[in-house]
C-alpha positions in Angstrom: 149.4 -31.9 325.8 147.2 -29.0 324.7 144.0 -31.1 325.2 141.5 -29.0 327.3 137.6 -29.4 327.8 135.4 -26.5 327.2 132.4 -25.9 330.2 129.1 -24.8 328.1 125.8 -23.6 329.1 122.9 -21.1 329.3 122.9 -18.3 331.7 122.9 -18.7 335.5 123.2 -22.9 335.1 126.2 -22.8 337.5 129.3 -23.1 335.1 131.4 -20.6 337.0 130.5 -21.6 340.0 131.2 -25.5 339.3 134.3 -23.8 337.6 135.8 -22.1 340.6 135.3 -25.0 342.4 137.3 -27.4 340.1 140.0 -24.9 339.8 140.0 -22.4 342.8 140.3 -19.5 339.8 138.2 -16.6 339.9 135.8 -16.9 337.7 133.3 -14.4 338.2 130.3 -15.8 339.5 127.3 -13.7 339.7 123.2 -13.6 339.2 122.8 -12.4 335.6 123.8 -13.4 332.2 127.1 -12.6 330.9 129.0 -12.0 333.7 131.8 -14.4 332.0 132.7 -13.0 328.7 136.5 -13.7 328.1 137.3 -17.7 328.6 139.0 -18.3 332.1 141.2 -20.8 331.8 142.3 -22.9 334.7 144.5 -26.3 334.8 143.9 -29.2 337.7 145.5 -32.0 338.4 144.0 -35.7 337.5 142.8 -37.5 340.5 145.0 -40.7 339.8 145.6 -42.8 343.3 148.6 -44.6 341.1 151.0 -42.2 341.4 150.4 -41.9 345.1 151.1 -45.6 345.5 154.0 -45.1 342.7 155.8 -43.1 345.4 155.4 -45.1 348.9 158.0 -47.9 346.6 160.2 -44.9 344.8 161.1 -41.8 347.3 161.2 -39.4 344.7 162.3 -35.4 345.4 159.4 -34.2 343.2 155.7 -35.4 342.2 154.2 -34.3 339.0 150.6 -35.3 338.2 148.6 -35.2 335.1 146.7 -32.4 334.7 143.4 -31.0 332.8 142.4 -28.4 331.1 139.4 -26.4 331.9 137.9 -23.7 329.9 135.0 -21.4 331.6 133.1 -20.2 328.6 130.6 -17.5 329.1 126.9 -18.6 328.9 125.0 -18.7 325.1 121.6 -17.6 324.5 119.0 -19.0 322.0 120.3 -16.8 318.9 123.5 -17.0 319.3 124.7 -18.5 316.0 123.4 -15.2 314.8 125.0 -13.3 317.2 122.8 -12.8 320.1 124.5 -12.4 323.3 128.2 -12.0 321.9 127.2 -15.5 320.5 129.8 -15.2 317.5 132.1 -14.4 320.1 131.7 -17.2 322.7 131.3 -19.9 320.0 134.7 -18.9 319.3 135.9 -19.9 322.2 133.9 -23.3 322.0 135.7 -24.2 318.5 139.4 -24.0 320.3 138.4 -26.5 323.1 139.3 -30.0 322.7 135.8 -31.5 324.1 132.6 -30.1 325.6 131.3 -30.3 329.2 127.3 -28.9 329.1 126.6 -28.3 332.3 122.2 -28.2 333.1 120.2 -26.6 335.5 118.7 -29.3 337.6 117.8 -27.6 340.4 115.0 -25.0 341.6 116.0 -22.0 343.3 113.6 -18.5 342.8 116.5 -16.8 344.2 118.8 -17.7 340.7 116.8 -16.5 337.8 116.7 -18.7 334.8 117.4 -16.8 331.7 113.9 -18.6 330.3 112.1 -18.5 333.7 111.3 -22.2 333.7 113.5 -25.5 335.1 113.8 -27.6 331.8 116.5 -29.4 331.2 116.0 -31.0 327.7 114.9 -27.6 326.3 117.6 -25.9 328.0 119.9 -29.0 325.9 118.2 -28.5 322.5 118.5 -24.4 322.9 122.4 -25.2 323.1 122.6 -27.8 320.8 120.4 -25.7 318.5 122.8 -23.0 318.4 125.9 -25.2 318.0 124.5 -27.2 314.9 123.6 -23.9 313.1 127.2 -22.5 314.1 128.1 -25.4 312.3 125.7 -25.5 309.3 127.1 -21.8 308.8 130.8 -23.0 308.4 129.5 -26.1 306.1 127.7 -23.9 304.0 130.5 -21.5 303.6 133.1 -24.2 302.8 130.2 -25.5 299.9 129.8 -22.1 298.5 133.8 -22.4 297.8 133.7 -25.6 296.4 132.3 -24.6 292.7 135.8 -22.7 292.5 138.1 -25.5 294.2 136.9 -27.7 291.7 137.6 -25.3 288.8 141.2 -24.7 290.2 144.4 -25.9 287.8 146.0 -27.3 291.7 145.2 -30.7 291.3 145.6 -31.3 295.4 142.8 -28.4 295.7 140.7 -30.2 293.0 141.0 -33.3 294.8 140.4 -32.1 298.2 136.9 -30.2 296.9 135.9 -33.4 295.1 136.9 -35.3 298.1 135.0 -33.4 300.5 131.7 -32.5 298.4 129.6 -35.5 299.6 130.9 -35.1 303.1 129.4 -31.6 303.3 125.9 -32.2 301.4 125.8 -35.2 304.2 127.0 -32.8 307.2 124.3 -29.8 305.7 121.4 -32.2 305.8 121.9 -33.6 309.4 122.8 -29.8 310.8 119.3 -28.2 308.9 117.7 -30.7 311.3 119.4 -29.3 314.5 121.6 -32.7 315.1 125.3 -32.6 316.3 128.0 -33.7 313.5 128.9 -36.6 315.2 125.5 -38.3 314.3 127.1 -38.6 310.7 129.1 -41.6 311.3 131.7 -40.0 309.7 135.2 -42.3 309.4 138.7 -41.5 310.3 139.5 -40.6 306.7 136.0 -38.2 306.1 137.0 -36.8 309.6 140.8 -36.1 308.1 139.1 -34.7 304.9 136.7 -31.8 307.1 139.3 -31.4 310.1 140.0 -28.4 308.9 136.3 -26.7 309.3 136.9 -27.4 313.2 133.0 -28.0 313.6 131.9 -27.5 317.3 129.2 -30.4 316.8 132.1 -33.0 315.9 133.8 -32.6 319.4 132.5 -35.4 322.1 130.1 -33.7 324.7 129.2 -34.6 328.5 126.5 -33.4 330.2 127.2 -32.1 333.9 123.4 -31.8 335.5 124.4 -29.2 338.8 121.6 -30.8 341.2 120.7 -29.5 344.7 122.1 -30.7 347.8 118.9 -33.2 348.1 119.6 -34.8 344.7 123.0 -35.9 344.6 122.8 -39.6 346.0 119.3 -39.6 344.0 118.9 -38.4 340.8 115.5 -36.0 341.0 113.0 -36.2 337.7 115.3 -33.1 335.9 118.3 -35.7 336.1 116.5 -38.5 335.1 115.1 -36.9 331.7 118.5 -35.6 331.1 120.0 -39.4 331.6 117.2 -40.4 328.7 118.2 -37.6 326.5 122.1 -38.3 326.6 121.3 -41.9 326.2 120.1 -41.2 322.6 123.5 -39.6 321.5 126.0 -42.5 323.5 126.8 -39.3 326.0 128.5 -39.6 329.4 125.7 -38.0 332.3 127.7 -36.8 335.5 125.5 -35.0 338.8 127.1 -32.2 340.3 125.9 -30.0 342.9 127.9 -27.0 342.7 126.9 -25.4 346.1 128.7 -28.5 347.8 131.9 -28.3 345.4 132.5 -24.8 346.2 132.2 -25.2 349.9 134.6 -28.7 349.4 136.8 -26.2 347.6 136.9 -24.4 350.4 138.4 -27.0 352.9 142.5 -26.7 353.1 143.3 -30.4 353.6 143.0 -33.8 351.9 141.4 -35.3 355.6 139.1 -32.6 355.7 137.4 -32.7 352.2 136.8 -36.9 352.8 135.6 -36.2 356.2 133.1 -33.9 354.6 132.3 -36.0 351.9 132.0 -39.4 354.5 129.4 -37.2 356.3 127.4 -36.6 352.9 127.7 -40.4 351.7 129.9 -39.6 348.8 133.1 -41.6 348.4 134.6 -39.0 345.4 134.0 -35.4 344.6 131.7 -34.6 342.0 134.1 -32.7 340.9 137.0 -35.1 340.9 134.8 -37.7 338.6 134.5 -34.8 336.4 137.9 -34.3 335.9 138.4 -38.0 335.3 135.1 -38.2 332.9 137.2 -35.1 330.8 140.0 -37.5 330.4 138.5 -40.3 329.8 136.1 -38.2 326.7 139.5 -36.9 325.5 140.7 -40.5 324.8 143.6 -40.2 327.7 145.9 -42.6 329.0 148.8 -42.4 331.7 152.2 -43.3 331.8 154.9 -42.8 334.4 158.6 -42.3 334.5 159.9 -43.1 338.2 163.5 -42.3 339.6 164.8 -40.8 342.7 164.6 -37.2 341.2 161.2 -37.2 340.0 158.2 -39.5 340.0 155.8 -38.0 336.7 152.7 -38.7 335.1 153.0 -38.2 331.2 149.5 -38.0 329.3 149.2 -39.8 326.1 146.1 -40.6 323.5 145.3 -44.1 323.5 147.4 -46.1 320.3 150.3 -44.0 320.5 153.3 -46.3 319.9 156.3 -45.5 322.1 158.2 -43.7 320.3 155.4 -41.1 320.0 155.2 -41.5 323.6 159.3 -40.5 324.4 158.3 -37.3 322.2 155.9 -36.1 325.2 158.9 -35.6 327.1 160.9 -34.5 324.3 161.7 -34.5 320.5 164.7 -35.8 320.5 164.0 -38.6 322.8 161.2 -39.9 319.7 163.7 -38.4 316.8 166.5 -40.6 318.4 164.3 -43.8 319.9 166.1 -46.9 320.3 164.4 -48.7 322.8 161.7 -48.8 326.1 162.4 -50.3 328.9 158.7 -50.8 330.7 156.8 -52.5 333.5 153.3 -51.6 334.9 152.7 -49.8 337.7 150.7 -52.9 339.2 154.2 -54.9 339.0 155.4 -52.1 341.6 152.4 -52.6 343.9 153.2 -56.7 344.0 156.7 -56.9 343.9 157.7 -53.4 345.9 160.4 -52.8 344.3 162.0 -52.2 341.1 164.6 -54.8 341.8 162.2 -57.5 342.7 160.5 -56.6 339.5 163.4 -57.3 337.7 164.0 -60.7 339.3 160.9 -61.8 338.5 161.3 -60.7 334.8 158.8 -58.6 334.8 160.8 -55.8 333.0 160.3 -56.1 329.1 162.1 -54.2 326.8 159.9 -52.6 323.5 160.5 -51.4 320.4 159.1 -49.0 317.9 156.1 -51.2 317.6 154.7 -51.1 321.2 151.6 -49.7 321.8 151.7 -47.5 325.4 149.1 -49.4 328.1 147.7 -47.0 330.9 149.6 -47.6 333.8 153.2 -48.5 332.3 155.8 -47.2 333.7 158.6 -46.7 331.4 162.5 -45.6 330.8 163.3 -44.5 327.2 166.5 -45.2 326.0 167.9 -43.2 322.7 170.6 -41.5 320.8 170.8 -38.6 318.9 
């Protein structure tokens, strides 16, 4: 699925950095603003200890994980919905992404130069939110300068659409003049259908990554803290990274070696690792597995999708020509060890078009086309 989260941020607050180290790409990481200026891209597997367990019951010849999207997106500057910095540019890149990770300077270093020489997190937020909602307000205003015409039009599906999205985009302009996100609007699935066109930056769900020092990250330090009350306002998911120790995790060859590393630091789980899972979880994901003796896979699927949506992951004509799933959960496996033994204890269902997909099923579509 093309779902991908989009890593934000001013200047010299770590992004690249805490982007190499989720990805092992080369993103460019250097002392001075700009040094990213096309989007890298990089895709990483979901930490998921299911489909590990998964395959100690079903000896498959090939393992395929979920996987993320990351998108390295070069650091904005105050201005930059009016085009400071190559704003226009990277704010671009920000509309294509499917969710937002801000990543926040919450450590002090004189050797890494802030771009506003000064540690502060929640201005360092509101500069980035700042830009973002006047992005925004720019495309709102845009589409309401059109509507005087859409509404004058003889196509009665663009007359209906202006009159239908007119108080939507007086509501959006008044909360965006005041610097807030979108999302604040409250807006419901069928006002989100009627603007999903304007692909507004604000509207997409944000995380903030605070990249802490080697000192902070079993405690949060007073930068952290302040950036936990800020996110608490806006129902926002807080995660505390400290990119020096990802990229030196990174750098470790094996699975023993990186939880050795992190035994010896008190950490049970990468930082880097619960961001990847916090991504997923903000994009609304779910698992499912197919399991066989050719391939054990993890398919990725939003939550509410019905099966039949679900067989059209794997392929179109496996929705087009659904006749039936035949499912268990994963946790069944992990009791009964065996598919077999799942089976005598009737723990195999078989589902229709109706069935909504749970996390953790493991399925086998049957169909005809």
């Amino acid at each position: 699925m093309s779902l991908n989260v989009g890593i934000v941020g001013l200047p010299n607050v770590g992004k690249s950095t805490i982007f190499q180290a989720i990805t092992a790409a080369p993103a460019e990481a250097a002392n001075y603003p700009f040094c990213t200026i096309e989007p890298n891209v990089g895709i990483v597997a979901v930490p998921d200890y299911r489909i590990d367990k998964i395959t100690n019951y079903i000896k498959p010849q090939k393992v395929i994980k979920a996987v993320m999207e990351f998108v390295d997106i070069a650091g904005l500057v105050k201005g930059a919905s009016k085009g400071e910095g190559l704003g226009n540019q990277f704010l671009g890149h920000i509309r294509q992404v499917s969710a937002i990770a801000h990543v926040v300077r919450c450590f002090e270093d004189s050797d890494v130069v802030h771009v506003d020489g000064k540690i502060d997190p929640i201005n360092d937020i509101e500069v980035i939110n700042m830009e973002l909602a006047f992005a925004d307000l720019e495309t709102v205003e845009k589409r309401i300068a059109n509507l005087s015409k859409m509404l004058k039009s003889q196509d009665k599906k663009v007359k209906g659409q202006a009159l239908a999205s007119q108080p939507i985009l007086e509501k959006l302009k008044g909360i965006l003049e005041e610097g807030q996100a979108a999302r604040t609007a409250g807006l419901d699935e069928e006002e989100m259908e009627t603007i999903k066109d304007l692909h507004l930056i604000t509207l997409k769900d944000m995380m903030y990554v605070c990249n802490v020092d080697e000192d902070s990250i079993l405690e949060d330090n007073e930068h952290v803290k302040k950036v936990r009350e800020f996110a608490a306002t806006e129902g926002a998911k807080v995660l505390t990274i400290c990119g020096k120790i990802e990229s030196e995790i990174s750098q470790l060859e094996s699975d023993e070696e990186k939880k050795e590393f992190l035994g010896d630091l008190g950490l049970e789980e990468s930082g880097l690792d619960q961001l990847i899972k916090a991504g997923y979880e903000t994009l609304g994901l779910n698992t499912y597995f197919t399991a066989g003796e050719k391939e054990v896979r993890a398919w990725t699927f939003k939550k509410g999708l019905k099966a039949p949506q679900c067989a059209g992951i794997i392929h179109t004509d496996f929705e087009r020509g659904f006749i039936k799933a035949e499912v268990y959960h994963c946790d069944d496996l992990f009791e009964f060890e065996s598919e077999s033994k799942i089976k005598e204890a009737g723990k195999i269902r078989m589902e229709g078009k109706e069935y909504i997909m749970k996390d953790g099923d493991v399925v086998h579509f049957r169909f005809n086309v």
